[in-house]
C-alpha positions in Angstrom: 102.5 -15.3 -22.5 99.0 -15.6 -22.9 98.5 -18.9 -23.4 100.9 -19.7 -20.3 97.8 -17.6 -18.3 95.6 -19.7 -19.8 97.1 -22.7 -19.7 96.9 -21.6 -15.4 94.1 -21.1 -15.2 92.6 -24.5 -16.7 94.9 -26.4 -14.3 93.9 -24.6 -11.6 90.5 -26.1 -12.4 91.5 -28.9 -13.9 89.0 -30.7 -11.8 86.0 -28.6 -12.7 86.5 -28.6 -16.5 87.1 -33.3 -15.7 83.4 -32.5 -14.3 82.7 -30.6 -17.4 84.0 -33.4 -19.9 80.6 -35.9 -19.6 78.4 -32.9 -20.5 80.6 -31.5 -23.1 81.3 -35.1 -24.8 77.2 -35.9 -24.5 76.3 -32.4 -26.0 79.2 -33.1 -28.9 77.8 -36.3 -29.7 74.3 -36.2 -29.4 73.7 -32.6 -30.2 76.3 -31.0 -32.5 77.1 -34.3 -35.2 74.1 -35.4 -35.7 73.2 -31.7 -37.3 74.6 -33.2 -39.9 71.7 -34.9 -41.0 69.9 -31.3 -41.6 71.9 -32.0 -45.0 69.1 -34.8 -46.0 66.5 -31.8 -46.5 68.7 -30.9 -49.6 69.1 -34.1 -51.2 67.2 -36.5 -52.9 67.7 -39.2 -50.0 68.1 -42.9 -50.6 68.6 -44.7 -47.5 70.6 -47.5 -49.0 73.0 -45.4 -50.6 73.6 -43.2 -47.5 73.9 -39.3 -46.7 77.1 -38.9 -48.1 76.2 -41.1 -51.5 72.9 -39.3 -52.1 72.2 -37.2 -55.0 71.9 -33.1 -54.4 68.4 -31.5 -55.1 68.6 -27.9 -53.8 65.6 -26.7 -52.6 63.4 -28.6 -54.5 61.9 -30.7 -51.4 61.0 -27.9 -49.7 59.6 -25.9 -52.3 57.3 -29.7 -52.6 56.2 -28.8 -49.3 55.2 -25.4 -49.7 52.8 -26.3 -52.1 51.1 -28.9 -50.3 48.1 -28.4 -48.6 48.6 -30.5 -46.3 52.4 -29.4 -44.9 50.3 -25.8 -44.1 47.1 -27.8 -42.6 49.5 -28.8 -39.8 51.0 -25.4 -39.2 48.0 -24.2 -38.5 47.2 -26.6 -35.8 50.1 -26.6 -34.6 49.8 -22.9 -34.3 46.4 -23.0 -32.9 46.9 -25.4 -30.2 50.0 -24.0 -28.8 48.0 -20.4 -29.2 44.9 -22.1 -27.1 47.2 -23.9 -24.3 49.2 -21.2 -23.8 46.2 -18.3 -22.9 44.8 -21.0 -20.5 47.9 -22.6 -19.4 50.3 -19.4 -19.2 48.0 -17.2 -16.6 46.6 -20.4 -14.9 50.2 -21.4 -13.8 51.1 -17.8 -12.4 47.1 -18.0 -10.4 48.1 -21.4 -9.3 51.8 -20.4 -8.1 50.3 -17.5 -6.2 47.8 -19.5 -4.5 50.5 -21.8 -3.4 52.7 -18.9 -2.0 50.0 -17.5 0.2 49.3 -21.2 1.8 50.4 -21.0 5.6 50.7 -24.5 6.2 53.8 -26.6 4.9 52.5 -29.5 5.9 49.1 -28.6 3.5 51.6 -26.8 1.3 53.9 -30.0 0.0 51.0 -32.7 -0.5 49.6 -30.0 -2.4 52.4 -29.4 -4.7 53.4 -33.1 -5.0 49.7 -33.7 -5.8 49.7 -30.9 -8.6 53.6 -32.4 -9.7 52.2 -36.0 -10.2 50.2 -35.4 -13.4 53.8 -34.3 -15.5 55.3 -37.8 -14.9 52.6 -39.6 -15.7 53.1 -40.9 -19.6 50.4 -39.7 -22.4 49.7 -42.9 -22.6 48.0 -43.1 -19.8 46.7 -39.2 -19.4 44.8 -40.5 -22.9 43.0 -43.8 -21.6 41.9 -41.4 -18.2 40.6 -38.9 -21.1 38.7 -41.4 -22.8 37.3 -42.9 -19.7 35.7 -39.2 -18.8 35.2 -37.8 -22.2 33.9 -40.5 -24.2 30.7 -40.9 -25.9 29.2 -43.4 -24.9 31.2 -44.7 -21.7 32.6 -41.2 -20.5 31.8 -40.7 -16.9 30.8 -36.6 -18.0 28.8 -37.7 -20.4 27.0 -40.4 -18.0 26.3 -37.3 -15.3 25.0 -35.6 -18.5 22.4 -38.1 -19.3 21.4 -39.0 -15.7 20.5 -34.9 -15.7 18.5 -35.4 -18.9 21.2 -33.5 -20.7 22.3 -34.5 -24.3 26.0 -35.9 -24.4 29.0 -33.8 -25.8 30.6 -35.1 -28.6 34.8 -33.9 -27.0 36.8 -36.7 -28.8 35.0 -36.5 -32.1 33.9 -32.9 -33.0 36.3 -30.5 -34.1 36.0 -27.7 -31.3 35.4 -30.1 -28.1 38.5 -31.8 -29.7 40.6 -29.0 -29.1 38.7 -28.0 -25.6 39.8 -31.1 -24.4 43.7 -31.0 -26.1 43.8 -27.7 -23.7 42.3 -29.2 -20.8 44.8 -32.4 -20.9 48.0 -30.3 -21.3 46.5 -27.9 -18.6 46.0 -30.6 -15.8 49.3 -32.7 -17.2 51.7 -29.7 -16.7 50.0 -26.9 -15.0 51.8 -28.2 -11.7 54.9 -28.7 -13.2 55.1 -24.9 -14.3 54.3 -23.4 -11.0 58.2 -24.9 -9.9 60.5 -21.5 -11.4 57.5 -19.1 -10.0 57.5 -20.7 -6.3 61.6 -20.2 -6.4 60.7 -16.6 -7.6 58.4 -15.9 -5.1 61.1 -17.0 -2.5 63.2 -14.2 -3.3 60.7 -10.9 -3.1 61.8 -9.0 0.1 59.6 -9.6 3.2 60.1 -6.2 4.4 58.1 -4.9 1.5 54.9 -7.1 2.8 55.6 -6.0 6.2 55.6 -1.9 5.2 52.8 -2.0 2.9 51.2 -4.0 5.7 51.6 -1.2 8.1 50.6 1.3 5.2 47.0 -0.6 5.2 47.4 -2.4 2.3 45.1 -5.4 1.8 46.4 -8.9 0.9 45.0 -8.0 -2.8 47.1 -4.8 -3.0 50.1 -6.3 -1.4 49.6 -8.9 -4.2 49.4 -6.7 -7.1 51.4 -4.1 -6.0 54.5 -6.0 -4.4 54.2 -9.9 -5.7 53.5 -9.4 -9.1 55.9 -6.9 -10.0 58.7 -8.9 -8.0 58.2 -11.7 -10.5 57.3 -9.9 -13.5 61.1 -10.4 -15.2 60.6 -14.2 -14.6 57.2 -13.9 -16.1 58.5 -12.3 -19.1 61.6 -14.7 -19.2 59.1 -17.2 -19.0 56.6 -16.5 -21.9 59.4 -15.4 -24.2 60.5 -19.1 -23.7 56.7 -20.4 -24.3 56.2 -17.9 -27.1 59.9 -19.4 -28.7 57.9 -23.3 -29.5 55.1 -22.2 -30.9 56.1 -24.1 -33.9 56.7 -27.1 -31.8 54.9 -29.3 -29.8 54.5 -33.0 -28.5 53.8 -35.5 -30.9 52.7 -38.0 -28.1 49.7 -35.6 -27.2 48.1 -35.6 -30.7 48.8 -38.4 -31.6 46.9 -40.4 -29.1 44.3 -38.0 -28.5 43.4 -37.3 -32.0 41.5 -39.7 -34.5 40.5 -39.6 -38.0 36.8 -38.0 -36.6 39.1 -34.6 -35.7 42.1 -34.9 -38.2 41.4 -31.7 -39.7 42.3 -30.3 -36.2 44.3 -32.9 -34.4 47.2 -32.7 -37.6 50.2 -31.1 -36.8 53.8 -30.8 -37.3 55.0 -33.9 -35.5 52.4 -36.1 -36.4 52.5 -34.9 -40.0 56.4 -35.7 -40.1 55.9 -38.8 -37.9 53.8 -40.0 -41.1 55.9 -38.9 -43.5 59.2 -39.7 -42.1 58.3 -43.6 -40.3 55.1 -44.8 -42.4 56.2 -43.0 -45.2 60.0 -43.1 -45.4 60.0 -39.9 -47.2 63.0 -38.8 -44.9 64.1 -35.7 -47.1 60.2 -34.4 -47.0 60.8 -34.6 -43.2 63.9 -33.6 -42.4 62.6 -30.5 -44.3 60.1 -29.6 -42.1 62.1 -30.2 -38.9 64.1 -27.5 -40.5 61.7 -25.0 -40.9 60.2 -25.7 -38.1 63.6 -25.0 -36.1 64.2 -22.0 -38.0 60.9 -20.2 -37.7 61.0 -20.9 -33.8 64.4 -19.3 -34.3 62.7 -16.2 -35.5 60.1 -16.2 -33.3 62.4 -16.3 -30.6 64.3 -13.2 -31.5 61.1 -11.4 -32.3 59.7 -12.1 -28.6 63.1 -11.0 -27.3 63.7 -8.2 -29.1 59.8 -6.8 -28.0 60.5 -7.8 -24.2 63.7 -5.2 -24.5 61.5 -2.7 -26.4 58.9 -2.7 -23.0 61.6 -2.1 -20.5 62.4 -5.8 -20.2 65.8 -7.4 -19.7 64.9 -10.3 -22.1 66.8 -13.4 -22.6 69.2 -13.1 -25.3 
């Protein structure tokens, strides 16, 4: 009987779920089988012989990790920069959506917000070679202005600290814009009539701001760091890669580009499918830890 309901039910959206079927296959095949592979981290991996033909070797691989000094090197970057990007990046966004809210012009309004988007499509590639052309040495159009004022050039792409300034400032301008997209919709939803009463009550554009705006938005501002919080284990491999050099290694090391030279230059595959592991597991806990403090402040969460 209940599977005659059931049955129904799925043919009475039988054209939905046919919708459904691309997504579902993609996710299938491109998400769920190749988790497989996580079974590498446990074996002593020879890619001739194959997943299935490779010989068994517990934890062993990952207990070689925890003792290098290297594999905790990069955790602590990774750690770091994520830490740094997001205290800029996290408030910035939320200043910057605001700002854009209160803009009475459209017109002003959309070139400003397609001028703020443009900077996420454009590759790291290119976001690098505009770094170098402003930050560099010798050539670096900041450091030129510097000298021209009798000022003695900064060292950003080679010393350890300006390194990281500059990693923040990068990822900042690159998707600062981007980020301002789930506020704005936000923003759209808070009640007009609350403006318009606390308007008549003499409240000031600041009040109306912190009294009204902010705490409209403050569920998708949690929902939003818990998210940001949840890949602080993870991060770019593009970004490092191509903006770090062997001048700022001890900084500019971190989990992708460690794995990235262990996996493909290397081919110690087990070693890396290791850390990809850990890495996915401790964001696993972080993101459960976040959550669970959201709840314990009154906040809805996300899980």
């Amino acid at each position: 009987m209940y599977f005659e309901k059931t049955a129904k039910k799925v043919w009475g959206y039988k054209w939905v779920y046919l919708m459904l079927l691309p997504v579902i296959t993609y996710y299938v095949l491109f998400k769920y089988v190749p988790m497989y592979g996580v079974t590498i981290a446990f074996k002593d991996y020879n890619v001739f012989k194959g997943i299935t033909e490779s010989p068994w070797c517990g934890i062993d691989v990952f207990r070689k990790l925890f003792k290098s000094k290297n594999f905790w090197n990069a955790i602590r970057n990774t750690l770091m920069l994520n830490m740094s990007t997001l205290l800029v990046s996290f408030p910035l966004t939320i200043i910057v959506s605001l700002m854009l809210n209160e803009v009475r012009s459209r017109h002003f309004k959309k070139i400003t917000q397609s001028v703020l988007y443009l900077p996420h499509f454009i590759s790291w590639v290119v976001v690098t070679g505009i770094a170098s052309n402003l930050f560099s040495m010798t050539n670096g159009s900041i450091n030129r202005a510097l000298e021209n004022m009798g000022k003695d050039p900064i060292p950003f792409m080679s010393s350890n600290g300006w390194w990281i300034v500059t990693f923040v400032i990068c990822n900042v301008w690159k998707e600062i814009g981007w980020g301002t997209i789930i506020y704005l919709a936000a923003l759209t939803g808070v009640d007009e009539s609350l403006y318009e009463a606390a308007y008549l009550d003499g409240a000031t554009q600041f009040q109306r701001l912190i009294y009204i705006t902010l705490p409209s938005i403050k569920s998708v501002i949690v929902t939003m760091l818990i998210l940001q919080i949840s890949k602080m284990m993870s991060i770019g491999l593009d970004a490092p890669l191509l903006l770090g050099n062997k001048k700022v290694a001890e900084v500019s090391e971190v989990i992708s580009t460690y794995t990235y030279r262990l996996g493909i230059e290397k081919a110690k595959y087990s070693d890396s499918t290791a850390i990809g592991l850990f890495q996915s597991l401790i964001n696993i806990i972080i993101l459960f830890i976040a959550d669970k403090f959201a709840k314990a402040i009154g906040e809805d969460g996300i899980i």
